[in-house]
PDB file of N, CA, C and O in Angstrom:
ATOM      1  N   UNK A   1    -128.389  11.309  40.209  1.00  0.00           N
ATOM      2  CA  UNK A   1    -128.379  11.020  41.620  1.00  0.00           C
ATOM      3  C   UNK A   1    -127.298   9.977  41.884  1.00  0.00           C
ATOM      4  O   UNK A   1    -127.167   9.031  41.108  1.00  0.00           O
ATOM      5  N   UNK A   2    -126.482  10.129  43.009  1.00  0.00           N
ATOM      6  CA  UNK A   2    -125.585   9.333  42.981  1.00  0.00           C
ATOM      7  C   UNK A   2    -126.009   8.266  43.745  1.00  0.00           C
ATOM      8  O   UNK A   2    -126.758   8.289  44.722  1.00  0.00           O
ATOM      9  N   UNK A   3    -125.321   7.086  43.078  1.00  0.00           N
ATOM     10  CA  UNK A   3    -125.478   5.421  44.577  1.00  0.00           C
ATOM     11  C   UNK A   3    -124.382   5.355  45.013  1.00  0.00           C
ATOM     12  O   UNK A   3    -123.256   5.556  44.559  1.00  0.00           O
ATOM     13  N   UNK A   4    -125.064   4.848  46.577  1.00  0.00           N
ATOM     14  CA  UNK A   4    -123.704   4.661  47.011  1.00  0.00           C
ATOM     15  C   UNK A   4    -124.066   3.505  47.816  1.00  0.00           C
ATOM     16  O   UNK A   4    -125.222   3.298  48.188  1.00  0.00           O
ATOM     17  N   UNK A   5    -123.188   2.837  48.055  1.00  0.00           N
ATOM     18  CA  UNK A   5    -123.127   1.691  48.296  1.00  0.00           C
ATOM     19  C   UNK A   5    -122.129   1.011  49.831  1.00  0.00           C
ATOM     20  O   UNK A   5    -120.979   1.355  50.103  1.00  0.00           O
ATOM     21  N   UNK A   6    -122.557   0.505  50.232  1.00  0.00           N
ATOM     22  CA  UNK A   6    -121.669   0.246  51.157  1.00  0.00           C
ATOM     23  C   UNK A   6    -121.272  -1.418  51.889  1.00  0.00           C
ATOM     24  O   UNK A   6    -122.062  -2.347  52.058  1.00  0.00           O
ATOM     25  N   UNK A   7    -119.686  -1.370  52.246  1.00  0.00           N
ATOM     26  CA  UNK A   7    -119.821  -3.032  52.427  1.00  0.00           C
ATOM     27  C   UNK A   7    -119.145  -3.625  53.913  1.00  0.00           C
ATOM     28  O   UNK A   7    -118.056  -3.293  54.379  1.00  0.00           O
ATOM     29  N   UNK A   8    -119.761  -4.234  54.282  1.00  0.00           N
ATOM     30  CA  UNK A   8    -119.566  -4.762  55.882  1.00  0.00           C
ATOM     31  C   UNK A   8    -118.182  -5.280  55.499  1.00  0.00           C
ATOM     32  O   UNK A   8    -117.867  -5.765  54.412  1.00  0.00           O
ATOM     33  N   UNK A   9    -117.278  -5.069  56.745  1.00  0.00           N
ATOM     34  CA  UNK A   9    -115.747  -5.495  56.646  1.00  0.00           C
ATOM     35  C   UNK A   9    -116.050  -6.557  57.587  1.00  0.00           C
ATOM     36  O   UNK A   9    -116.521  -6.592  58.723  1.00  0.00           O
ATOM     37  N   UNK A  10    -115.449  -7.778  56.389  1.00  0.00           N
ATOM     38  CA  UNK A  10    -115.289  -9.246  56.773  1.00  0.00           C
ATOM     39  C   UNK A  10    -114.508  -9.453  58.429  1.00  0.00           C
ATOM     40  O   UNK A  10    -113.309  -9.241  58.609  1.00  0.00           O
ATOM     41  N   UNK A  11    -115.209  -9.779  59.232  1.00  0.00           N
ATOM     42  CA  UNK A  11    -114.777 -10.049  60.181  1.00  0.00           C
ATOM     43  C   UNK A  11    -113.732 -11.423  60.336  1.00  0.00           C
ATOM     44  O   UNK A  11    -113.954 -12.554  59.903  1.00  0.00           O
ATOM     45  N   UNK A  12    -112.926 -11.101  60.844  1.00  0.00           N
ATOM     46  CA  UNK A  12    -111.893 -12.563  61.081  1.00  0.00           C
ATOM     47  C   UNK A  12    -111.744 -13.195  62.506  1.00  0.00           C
ATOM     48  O   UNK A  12    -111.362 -12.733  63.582  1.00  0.00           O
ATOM     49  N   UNK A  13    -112.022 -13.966  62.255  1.00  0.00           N
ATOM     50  CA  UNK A  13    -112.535 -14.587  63.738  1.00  0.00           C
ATOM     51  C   UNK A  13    -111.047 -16.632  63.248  1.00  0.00           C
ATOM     52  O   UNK A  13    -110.649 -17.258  62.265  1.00  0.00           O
ATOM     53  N   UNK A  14    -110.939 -16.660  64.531  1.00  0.00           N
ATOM     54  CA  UNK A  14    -110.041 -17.849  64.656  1.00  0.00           C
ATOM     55  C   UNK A  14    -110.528 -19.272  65.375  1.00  0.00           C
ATOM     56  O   UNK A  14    -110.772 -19.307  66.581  1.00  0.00           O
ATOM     57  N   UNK A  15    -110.637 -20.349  64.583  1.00  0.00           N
ATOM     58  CA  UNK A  15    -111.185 -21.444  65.304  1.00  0.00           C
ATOM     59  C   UNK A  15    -110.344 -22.451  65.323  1.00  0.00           C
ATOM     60  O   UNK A  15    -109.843 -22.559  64.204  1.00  0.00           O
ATOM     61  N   UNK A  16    -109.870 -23.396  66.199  1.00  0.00           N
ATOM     62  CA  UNK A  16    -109.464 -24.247  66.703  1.00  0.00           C
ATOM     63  C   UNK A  16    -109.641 -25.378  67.733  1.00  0.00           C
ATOM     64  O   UNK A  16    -109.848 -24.891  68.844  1.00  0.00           O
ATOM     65  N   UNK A  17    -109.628 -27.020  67.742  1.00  0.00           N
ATOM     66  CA  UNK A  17    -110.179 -27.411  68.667  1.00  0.00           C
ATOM     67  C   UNK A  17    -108.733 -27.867  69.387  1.00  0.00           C
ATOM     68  O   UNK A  17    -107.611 -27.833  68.882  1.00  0.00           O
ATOM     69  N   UNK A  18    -109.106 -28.282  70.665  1.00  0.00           N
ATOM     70  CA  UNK A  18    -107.825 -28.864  71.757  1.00  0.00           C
ATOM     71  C   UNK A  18    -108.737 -29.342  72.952  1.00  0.00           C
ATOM     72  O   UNK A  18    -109.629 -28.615  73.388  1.00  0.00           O
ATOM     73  N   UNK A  19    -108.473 -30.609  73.467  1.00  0.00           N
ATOM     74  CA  UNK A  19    -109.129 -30.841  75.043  1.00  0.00           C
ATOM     75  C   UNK A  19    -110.221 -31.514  74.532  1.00  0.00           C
ATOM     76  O   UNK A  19    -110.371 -32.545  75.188  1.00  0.00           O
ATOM     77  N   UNK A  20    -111.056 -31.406  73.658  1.00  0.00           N
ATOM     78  CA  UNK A  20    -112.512 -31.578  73.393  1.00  0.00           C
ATOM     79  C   UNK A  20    -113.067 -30.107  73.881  1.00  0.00           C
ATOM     80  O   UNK A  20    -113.901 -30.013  74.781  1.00  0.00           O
ATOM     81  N   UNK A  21    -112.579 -29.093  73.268  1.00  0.00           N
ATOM     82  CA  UNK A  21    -113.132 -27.752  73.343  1.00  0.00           C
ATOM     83  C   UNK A  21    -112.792 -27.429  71.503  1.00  0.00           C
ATOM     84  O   UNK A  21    -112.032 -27.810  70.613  1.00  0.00           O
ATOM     85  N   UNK A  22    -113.851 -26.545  71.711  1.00  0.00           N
ATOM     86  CA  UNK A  22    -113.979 -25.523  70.154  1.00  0.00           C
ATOM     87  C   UNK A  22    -113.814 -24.350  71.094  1.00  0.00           C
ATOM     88  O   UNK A  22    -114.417 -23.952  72.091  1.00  0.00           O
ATOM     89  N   UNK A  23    -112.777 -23.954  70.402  1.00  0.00           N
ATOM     90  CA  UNK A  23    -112.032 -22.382  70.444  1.00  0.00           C
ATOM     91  C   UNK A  23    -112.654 -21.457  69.237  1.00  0.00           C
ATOM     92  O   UNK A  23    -112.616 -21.816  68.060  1.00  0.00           O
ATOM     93  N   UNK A  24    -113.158 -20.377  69.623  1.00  0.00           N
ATOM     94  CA  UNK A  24    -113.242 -19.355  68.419  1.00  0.00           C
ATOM     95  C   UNK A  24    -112.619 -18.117  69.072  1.00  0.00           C
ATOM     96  O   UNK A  24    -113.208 -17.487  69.951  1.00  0.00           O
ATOM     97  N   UNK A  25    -111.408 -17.791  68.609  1.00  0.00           N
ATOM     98  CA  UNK A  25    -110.902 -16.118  68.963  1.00  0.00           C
ATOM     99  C   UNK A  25    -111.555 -15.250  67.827  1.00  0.00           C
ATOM    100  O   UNK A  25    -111.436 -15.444  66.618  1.00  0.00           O
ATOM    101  N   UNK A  26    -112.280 -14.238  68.461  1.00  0.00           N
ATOM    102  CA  UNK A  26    -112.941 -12.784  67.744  1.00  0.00           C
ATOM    103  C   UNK A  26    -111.626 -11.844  67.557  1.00  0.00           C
ATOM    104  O   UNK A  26    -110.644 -11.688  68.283  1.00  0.00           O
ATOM    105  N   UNK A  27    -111.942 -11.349  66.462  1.00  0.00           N
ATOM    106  CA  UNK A  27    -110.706 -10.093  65.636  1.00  0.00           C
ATOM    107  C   UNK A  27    -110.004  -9.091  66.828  1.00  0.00           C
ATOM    108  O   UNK A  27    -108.972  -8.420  66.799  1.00  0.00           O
ATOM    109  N   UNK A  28    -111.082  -9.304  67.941  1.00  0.00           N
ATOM    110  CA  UNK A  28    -110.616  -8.307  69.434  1.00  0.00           C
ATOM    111  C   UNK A  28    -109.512  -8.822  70.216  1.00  0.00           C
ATOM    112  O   UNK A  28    -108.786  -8.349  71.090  1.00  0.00           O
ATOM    113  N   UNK A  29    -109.621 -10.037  69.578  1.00  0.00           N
ATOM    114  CA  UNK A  29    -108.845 -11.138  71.087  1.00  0.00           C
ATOM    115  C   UNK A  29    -109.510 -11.594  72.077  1.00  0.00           C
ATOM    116  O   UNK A  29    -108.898 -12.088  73.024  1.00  0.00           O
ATOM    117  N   UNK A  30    -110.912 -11.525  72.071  1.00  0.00           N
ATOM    118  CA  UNK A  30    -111.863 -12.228  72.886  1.00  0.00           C
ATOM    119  C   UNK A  30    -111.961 -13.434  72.885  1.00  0.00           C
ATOM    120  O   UNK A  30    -112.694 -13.724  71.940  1.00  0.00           O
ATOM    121  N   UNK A  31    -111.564 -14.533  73.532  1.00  0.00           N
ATOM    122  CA  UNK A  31    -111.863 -16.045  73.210  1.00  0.00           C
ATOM    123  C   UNK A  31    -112.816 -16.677  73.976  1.00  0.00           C
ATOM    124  O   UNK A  31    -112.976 -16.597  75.194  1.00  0.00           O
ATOM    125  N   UNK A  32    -113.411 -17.286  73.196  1.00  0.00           N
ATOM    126  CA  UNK A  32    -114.711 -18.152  73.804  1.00  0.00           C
ATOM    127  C   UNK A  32    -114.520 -20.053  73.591  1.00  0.00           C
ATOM    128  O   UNK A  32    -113.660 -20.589  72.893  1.00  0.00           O
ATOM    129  N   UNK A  33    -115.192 -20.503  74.108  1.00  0.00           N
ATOM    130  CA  UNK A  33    -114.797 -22.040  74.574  1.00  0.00           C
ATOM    131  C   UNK A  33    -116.185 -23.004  74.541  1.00  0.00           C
ATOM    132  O   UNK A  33    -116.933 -23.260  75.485  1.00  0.00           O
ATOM    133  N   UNK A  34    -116.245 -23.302  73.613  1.00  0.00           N
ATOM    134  CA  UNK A  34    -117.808 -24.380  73.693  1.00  0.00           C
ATOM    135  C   UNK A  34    -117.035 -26.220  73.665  1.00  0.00           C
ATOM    136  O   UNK A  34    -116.277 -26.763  72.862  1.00  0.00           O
ATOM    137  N   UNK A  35    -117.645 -26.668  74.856  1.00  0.00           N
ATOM    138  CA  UNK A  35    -117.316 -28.631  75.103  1.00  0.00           C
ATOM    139  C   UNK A  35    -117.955 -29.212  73.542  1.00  0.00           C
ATOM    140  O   UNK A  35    -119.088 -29.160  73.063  1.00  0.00           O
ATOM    141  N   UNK A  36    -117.205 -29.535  73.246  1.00  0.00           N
ATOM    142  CA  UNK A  36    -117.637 -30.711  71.899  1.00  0.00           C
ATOM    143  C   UNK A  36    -118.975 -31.454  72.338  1.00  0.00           C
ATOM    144  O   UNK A  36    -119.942 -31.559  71.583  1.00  0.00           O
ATOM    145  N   UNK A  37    -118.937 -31.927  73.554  1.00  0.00           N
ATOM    146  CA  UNK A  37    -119.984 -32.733  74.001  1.00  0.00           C
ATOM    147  C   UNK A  37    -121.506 -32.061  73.698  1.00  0.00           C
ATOM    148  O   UNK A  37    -122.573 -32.660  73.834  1.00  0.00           O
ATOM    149  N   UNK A  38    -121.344 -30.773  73.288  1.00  0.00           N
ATOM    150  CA  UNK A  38    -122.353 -29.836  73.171  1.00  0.00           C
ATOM    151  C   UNK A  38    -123.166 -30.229  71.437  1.00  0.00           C
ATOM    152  O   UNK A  38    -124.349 -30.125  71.112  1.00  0.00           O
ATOM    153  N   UNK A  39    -122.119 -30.628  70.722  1.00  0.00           N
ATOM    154  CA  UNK A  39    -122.095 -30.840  69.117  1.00  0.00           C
ATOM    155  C   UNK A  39    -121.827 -31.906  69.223  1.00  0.00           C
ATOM    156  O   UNK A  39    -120.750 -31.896  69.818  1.00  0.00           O
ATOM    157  N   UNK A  40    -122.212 -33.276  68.955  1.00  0.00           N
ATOM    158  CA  UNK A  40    -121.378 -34.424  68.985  1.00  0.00           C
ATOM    159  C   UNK A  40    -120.836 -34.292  67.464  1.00  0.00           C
ATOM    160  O   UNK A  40    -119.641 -34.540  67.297  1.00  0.00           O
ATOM    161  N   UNK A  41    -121.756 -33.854  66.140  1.00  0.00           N
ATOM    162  CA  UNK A  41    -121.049 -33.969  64.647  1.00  0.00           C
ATOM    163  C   UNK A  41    -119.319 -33.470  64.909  1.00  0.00           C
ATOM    164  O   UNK A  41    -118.278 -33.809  64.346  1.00  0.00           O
ATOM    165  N   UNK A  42    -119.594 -32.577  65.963  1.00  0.00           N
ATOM    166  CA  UNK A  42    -118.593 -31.621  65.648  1.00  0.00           C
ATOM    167  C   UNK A  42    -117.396 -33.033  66.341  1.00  0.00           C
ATOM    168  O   UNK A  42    -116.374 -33.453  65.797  1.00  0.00           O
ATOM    169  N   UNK A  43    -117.886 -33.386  67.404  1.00  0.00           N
ATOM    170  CA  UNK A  43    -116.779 -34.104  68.660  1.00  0.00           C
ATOM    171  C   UNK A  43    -116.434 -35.263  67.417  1.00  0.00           C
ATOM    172  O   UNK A  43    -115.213 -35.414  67.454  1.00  0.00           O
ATOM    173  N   UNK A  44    -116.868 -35.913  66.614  1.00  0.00           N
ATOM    174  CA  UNK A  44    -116.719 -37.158  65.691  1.00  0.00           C
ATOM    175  C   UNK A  44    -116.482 -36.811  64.802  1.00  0.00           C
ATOM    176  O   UNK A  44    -116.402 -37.845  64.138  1.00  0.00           O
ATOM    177  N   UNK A  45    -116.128 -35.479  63.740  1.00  0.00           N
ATOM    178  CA  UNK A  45    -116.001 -35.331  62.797  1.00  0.00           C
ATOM    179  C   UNK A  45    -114.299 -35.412  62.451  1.00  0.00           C
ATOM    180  O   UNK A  45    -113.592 -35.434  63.458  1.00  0.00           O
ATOM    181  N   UNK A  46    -113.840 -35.441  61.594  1.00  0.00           N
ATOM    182  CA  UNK A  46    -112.894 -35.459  60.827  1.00  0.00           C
ATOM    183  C   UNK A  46    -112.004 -34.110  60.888  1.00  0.00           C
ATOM    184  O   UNK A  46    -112.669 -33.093  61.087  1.00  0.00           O
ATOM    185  N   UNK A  47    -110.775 -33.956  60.765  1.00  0.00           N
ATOM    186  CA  UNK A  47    -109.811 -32.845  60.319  1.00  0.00           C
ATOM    187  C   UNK A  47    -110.587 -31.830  59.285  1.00  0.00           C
ATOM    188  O   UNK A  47    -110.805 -30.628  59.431  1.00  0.00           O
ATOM    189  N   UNK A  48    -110.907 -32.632  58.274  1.00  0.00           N
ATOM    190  CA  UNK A  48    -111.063 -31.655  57.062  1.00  0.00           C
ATOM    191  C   UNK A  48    -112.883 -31.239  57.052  1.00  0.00           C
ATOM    192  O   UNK A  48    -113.499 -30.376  56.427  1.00  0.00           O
ATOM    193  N   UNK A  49    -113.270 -32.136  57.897  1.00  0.00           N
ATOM    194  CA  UNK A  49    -114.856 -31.351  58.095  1.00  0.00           C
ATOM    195  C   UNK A  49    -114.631 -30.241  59.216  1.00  0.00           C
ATOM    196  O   UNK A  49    -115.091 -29.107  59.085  1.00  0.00           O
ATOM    197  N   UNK A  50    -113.958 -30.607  60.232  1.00  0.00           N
ATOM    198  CA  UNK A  50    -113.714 -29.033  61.449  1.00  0.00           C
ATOM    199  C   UNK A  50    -113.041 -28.084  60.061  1.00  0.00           C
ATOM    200  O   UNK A  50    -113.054 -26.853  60.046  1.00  0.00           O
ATOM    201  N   UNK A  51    -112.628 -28.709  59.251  1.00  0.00           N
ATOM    202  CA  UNK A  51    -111.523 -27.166  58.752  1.00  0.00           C
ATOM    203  C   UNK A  51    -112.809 -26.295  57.623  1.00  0.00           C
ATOM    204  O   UNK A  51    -112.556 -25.238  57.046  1.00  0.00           O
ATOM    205  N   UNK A  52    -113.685 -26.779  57.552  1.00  0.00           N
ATOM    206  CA  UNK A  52    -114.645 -26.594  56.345  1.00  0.00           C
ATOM    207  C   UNK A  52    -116.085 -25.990  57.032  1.00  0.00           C
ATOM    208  O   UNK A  52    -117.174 -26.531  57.223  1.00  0.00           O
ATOM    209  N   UNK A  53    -115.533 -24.482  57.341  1.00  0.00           N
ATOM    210  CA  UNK A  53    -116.295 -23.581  58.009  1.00  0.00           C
ATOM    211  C   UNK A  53    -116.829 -22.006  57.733  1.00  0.00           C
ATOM    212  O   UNK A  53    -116.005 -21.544  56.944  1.00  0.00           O
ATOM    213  N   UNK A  54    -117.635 -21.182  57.969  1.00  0.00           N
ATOM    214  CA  UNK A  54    -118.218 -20.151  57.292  1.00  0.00           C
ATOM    215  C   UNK A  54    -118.379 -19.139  58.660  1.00  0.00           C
ATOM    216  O   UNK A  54    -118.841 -19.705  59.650  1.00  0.00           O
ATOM    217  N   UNK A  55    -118.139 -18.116  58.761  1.00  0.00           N
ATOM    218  CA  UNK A  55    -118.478 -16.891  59.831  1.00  0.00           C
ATOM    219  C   UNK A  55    -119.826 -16.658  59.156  1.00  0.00           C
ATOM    220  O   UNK A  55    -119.941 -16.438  57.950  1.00  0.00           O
ATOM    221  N   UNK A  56    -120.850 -16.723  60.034  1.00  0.00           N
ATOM    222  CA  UNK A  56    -122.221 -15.826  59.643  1.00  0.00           C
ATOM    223  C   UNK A  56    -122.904 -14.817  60.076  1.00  0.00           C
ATOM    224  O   UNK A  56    -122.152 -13.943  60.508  1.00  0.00           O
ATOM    225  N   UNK A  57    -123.857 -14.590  60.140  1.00  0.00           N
ATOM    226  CA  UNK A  57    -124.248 -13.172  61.073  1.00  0.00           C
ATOM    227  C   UNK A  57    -124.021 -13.556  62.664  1.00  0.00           C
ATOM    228  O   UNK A  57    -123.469 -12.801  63.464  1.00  0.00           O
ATOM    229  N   UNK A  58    -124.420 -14.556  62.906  1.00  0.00           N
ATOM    230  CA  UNK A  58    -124.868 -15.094  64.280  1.00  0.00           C
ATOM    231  C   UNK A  58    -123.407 -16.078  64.646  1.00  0.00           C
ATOM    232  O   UNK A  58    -123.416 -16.452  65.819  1.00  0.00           O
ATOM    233  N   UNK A  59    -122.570 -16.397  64.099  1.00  0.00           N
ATOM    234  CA  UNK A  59    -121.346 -17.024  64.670  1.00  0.00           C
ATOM    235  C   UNK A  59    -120.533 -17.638  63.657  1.00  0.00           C
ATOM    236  O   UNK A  59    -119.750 -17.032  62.926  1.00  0.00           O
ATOM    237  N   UNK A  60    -120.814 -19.163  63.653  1.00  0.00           N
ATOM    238  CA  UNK A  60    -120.217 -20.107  62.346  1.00  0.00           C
ATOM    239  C   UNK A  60    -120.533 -21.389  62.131  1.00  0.00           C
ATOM    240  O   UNK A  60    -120.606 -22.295  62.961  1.00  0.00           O
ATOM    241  N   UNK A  61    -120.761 -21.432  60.704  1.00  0.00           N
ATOM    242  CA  UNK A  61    -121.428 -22.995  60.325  1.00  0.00           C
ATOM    243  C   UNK A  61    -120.320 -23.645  59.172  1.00  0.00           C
ATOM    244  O   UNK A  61    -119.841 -23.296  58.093  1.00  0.00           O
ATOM    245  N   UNK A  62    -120.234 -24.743  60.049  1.00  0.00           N
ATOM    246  CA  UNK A  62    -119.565 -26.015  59.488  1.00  0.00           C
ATOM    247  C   UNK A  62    -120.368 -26.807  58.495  1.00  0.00           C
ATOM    248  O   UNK A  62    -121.220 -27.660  58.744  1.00  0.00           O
ATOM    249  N   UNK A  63    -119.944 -26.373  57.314  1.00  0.00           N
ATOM    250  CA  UNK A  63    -120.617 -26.615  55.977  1.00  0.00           C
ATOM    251  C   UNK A  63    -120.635 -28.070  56.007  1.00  0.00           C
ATOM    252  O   UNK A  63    -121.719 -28.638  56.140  1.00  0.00           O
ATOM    253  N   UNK A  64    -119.324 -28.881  55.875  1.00  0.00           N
ATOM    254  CA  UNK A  64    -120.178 -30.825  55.760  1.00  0.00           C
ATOM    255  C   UNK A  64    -120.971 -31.241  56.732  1.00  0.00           C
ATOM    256  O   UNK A  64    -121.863 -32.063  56.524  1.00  0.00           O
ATOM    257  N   UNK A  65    -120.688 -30.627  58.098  1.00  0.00           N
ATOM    258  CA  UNK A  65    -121.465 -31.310  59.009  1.00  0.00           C
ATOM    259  C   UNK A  65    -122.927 -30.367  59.038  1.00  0.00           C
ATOM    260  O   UNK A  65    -123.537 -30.805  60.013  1.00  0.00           O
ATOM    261  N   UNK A  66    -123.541 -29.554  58.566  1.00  0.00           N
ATOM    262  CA  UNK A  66    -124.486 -28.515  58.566  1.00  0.00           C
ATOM    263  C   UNK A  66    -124.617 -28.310  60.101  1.00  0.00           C
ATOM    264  O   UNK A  66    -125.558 -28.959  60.558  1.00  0.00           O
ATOM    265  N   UNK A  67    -123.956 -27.612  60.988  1.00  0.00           N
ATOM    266  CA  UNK A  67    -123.755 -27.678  62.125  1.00  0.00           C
ATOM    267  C   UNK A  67    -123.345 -25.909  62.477  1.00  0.00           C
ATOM    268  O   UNK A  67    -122.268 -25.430  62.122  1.00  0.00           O
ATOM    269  N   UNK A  68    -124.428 -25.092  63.232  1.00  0.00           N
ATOM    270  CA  UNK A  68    -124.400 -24.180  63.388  1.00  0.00           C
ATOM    271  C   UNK A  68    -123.475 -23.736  64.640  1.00  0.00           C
ATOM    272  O   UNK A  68    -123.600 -24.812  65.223  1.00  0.00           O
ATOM    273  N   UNK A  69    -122.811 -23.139  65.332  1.00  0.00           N
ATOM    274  CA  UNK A  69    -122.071 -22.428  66.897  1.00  0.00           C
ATOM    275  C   UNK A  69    -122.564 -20.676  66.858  1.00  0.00           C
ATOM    276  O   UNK A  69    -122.107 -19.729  66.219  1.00  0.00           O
ATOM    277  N   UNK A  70    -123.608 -20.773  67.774  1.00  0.00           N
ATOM    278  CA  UNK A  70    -123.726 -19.375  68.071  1.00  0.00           C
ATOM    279  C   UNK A  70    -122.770 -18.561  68.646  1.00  0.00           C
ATOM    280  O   UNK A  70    -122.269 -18.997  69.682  1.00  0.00           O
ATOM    281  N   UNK A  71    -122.224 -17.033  68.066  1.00  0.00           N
ATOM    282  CA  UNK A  71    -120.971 -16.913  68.776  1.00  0.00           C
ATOM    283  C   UNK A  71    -121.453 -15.815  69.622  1.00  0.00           C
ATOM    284  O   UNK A  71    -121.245 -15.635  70.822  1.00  0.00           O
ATOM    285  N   UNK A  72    -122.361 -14.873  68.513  1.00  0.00           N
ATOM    286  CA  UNK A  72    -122.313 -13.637  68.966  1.00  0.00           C
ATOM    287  C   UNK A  72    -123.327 -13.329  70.556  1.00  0.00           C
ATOM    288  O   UNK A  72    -123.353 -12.209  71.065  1.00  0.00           O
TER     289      UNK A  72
END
């Protein structure tokens, strides 16, 4: 009997902050806009903690700060 197997294609999604906004562009070109003021870890954190991030089912989590953004 054969297996077969199958594997979800990694979505690429783009994040960036400017203004005191978090930018996430979706693989479509859809861009969405959440106020820092919403996250303060996020508004006080560091260069290399915003850069230290994960796409998950539900959006993306900023691994040092354990700090979830719902995208979807």
């Amino acid at each position: 009997m054969p297996l077969f197997s199958s594997r979800k294609e990694e979505k690429k999604i783009k994040v960036t902050f400017a203004n005191g906004l978090l930018f996430v562009e979706k693989a479509d070109g859809k861009q969405q806009a959440f106020p820092l003021e919403w996250f303060p870890k996020l508004l006080n954190a560091t260069d290399e903690e915003r850069e230290d991030w994960k796409q998950t089912d539900k959006g993306i989590h900023f691994n040092q700060l354990d700090v979830d953004v719902a995208t979807s």
